[in-house]
N, C-alpha and C positions, 0 to 999 in steps of 0.2 A: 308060799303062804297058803293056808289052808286051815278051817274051822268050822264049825257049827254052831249054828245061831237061829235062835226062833226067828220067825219071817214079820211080823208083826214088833219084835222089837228094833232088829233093824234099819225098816221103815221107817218108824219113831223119828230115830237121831237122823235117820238121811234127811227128812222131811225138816227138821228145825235146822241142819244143817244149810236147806234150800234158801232159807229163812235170811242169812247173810248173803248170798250170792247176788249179783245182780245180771238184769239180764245182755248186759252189756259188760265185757271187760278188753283191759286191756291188755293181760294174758291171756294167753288161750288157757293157761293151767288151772285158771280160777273158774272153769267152765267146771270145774272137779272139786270132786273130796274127797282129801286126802286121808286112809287108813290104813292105822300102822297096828300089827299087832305082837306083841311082846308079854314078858310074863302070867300070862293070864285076862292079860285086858287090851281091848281094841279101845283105839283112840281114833274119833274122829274131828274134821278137822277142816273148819271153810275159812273162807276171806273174802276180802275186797279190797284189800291194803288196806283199806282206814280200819275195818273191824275185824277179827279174828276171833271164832269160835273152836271151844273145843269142850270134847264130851269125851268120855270114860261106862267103859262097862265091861265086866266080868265074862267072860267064856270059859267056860270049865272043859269045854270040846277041843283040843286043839292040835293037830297032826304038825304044822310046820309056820314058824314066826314068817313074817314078813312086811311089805307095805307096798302100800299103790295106791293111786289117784284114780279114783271109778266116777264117770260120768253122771252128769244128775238125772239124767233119762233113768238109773237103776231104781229111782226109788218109784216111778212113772210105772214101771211092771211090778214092781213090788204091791201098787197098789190093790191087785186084783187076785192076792194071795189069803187064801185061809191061813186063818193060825195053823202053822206046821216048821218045822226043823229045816233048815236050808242049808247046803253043803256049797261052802264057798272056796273055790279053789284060784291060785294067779301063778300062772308061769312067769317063772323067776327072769327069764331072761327077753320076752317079748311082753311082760302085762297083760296077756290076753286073760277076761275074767273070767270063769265058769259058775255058775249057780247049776245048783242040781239039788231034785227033792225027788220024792215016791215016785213022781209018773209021769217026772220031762226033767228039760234042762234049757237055759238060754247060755249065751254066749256076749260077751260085753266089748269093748276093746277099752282096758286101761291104759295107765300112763304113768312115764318115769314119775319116783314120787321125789328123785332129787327137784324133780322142777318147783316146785314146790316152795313159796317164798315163806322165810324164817318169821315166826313173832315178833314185833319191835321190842327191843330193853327196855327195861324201866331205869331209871338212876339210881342209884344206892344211897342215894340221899331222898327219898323220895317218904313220902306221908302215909304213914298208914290209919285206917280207921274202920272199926268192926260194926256192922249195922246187924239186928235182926230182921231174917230176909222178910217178914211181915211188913217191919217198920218201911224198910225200902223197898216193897213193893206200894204199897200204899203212898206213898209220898211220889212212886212215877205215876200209880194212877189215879190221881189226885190234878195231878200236872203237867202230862204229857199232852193235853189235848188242846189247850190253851198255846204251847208253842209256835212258834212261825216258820214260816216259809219262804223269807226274804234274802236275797242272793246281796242285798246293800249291807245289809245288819245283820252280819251273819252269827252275829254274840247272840240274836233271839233266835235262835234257830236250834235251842234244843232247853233243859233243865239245868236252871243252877243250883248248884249244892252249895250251901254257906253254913259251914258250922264254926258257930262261935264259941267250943268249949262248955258254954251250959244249957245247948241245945241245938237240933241241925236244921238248916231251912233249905224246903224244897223252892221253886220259885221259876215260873214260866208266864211268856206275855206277847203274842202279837202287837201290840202299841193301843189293842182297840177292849180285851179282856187282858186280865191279868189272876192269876192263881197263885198266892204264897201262905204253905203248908208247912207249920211248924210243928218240931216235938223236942217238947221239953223233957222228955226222960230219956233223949240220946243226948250221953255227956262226951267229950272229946280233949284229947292234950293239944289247949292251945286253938288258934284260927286256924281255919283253911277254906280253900274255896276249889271247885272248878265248874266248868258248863260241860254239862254230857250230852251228846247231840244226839237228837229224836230217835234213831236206828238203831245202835244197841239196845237205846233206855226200851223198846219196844220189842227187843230182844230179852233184854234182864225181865220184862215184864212177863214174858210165856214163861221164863224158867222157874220165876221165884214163887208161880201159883201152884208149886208142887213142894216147894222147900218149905222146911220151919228151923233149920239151921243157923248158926249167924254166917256172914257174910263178909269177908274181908276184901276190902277195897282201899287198895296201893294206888298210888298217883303223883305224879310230877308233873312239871312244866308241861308237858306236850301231850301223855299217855296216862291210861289207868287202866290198873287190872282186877276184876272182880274175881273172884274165888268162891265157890259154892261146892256142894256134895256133889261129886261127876261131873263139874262144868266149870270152866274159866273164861269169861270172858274180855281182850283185851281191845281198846278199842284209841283211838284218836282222838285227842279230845279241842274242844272248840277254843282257840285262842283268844284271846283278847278281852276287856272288861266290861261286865253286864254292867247295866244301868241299878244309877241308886233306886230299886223297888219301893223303899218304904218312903221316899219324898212324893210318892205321884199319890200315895195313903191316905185319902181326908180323913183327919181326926176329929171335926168338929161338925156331927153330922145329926140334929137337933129330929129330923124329922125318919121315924122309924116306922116300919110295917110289922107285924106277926101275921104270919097266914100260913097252913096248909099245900108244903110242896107238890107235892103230886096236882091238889086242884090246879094250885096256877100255872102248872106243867099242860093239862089238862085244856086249861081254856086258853091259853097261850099258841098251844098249837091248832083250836079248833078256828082260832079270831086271826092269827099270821097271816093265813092264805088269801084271807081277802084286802090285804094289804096293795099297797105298791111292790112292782115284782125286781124294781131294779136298786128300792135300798134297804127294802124290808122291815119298814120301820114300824115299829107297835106304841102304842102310845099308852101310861099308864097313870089314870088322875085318882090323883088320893085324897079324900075325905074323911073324913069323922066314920069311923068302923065300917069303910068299904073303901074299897078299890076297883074300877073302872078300866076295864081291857078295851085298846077303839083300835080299827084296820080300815084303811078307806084307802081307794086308788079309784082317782075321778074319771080318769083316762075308761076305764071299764063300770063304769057305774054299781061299784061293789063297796060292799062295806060292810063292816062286824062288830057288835058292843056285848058284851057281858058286865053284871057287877058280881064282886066277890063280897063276903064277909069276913071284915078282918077287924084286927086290932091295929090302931095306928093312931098315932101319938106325932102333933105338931101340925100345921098350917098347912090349908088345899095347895094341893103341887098338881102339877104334869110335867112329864119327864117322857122321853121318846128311846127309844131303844132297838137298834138291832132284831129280830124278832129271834135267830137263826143263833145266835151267842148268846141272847137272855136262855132259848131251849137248851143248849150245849149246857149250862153254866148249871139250870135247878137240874138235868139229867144225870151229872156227877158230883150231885151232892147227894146227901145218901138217910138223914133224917126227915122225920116226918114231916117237921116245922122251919121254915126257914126266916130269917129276918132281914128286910131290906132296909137301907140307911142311906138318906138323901141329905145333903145339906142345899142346892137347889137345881133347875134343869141344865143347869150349863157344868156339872162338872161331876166328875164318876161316882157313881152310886158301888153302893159294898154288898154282898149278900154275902150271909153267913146264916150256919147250923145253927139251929137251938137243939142244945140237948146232949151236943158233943160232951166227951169226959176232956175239958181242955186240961186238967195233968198230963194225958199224953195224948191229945194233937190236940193244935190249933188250926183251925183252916178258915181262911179270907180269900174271897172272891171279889173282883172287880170289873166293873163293865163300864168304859164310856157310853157318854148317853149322845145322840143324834139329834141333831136342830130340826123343830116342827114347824114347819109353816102355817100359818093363822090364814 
């Protein structure tokens, strides 16, 4: 095996390669990544058993085909390379790797690339469904942030995808925020569903802020494969049944805000700090066109008040909040204006965009609210 390749592209894919790997496995093979090169294009190639990457690219330089398993340390020296042409050679019969350019050379030690564990099948009965990579970038990063972390519920422990045919929903939830992101101009044959767990979808997220292609994504009971220009990624997917999203939904939420994201991004984080440090809770009392930011922790004789100006529509409330997930929650949303909708303190409030084109997306946010002590 033996080629030519810019130093700076190959870096690239080794580096999003790194990206699947962990730093624990239980092959030693998957310390690697695997490159195989055949007519014209090197394909590279990592894992973790649950996920598998793989990327595609063009060498027009090519003395002799072959493949090998090169160490993730390779892309560790590649760091510190100028853009220049790198001659990459592999003895055929011990994997030893060489790199050589203008005015040195290192020396690598690869690895049989049979070791090298196969992609899972998909079933031949399995669902297809074509996203544009915008639409489904947007929708994981809309959602991915809201996800959970919990080894008991492990259905919250990534994005569900539920397309009902005349439109597809994104949908993530710790049990304490919730995020479900709709679009109504992705149409489908028919239901389906699955939950794509946090570590691809945050892999599909690096890839698709370079695509504008559509995206095919194949899925069955157990596995799904996304398909994009140079990259496939197949990964494991999360078993079992997400919770019903739209029954935790208050629909009858009388008392509403309009106000200025950024400001209440703005004084939200300036008034958080002086809070209690162990539940972080922000308190926010609404009046007749203002809103009321309060942080108090008696323990340290601290405390913080802003009033805002807003628009708001229905009966003095207060309502206690998370400080730390109310920030999370206005920081990925992305219009000027946002709208918050209380029906009263004891049960989730909704924040939503003004100004969105809801033809193609809808997005709902929700946040449980936290008990205030008087």
């Amino acid at each position: 095996m033996k080629f030519v390749i810019p130093s700076t592209e190959l870096l690239n894919h080794l580096q999003l390669m790194g990206k699947v790997m962990n730093s624990k496995n239980t092959l030693p093979i998957l310390d690697n990544i695997l490159l195989t090169l055949h007519d014209g294009k090197l394909t590279f190639m990592a894992s973790d058993l649950e996920t598998t990457l793989i990327s595609e690219i063009d060498v027009p330089s090519v003395q002799e085909e072959g493949s090998v398993a090169v160490p993730r340390m390779m892309a560790e020296s590649l760091k510190e390379f100028p853009e220049q042409p790198l001659t990459i050679a592999v003895n055929a019969d011990t994997f030893q790797i060489e790199v050589s350019w203008a005015t040195g050379k290192l020396t690598l030690p690869g690895f049989d690339p049979q070791e090298f564990p196969k992609m899972p099948d998909i079933e031949e009965s399995a669902t297809t469904i074509g996203f544009e990579a915008l639409t489904l970038n947007e929708g994981i990063l809309k959602t991915i942030f809201a996800s959970a972390s919990d080894e008991l519920r492990p259905v919250m422990n990534g994005i569900y995808f539920d397309m009902t045919g005349d439109s597809a929903t994104f949908v993530a939830s710790d049990a304490h925020k919730l995020v479900r992101y709709r679009r109504p101009d992705v149409k489908t044959d028919g239901k389906a569903s699955f939950i794509l767990p946090k570590k691809p979808a945050a892999l599909l997220r690096n890839i698709l802020n370079k695509e504008k292609d559509m995206v095919e994504v194949v899925f069955d009971s157990k596995n799904a494969a996304f398909s994009l220009l140079g990259y496939k990624l197949v990964c494991r997917l999360i078993e079992g049944i997400f919770p019903a999203y739209n029954t935790v939904i208050p629909t009858d939420n009388p008392n509403k805000v309009s106000i200025d994201r950024l400001e209440l991004l703005s004084v939200v984080k300036r008034i958080a700090p002086l809070g209690p440090a162990g539940t972080g809770l922000i308190r926010l009392k609404l009046s007749e066109n203002q809103i009321t930011i309060l942080a108090q922790d008696l323990d340290f004789s601290q405390s913080g008040v802003e009033r805002i100006a807003c628009q708001y529509e229905g009966e003095e409330l207060e309502i206690g909040f998370k400080s730390a997930f109310l920030i999370e929650i206005l920081m990925n949303l992305h219009t000027q204006e946002v709208s918050l909708e209380f029906s009263d303190p004891s049960r989730a409030g909704l924040i939503l965009p003004i100004g969105e084109d809801t033809e193609k997306e809808d997005t709902l946010m929700l946040l449980m609210p936290m008990m205030i002590n008087s």
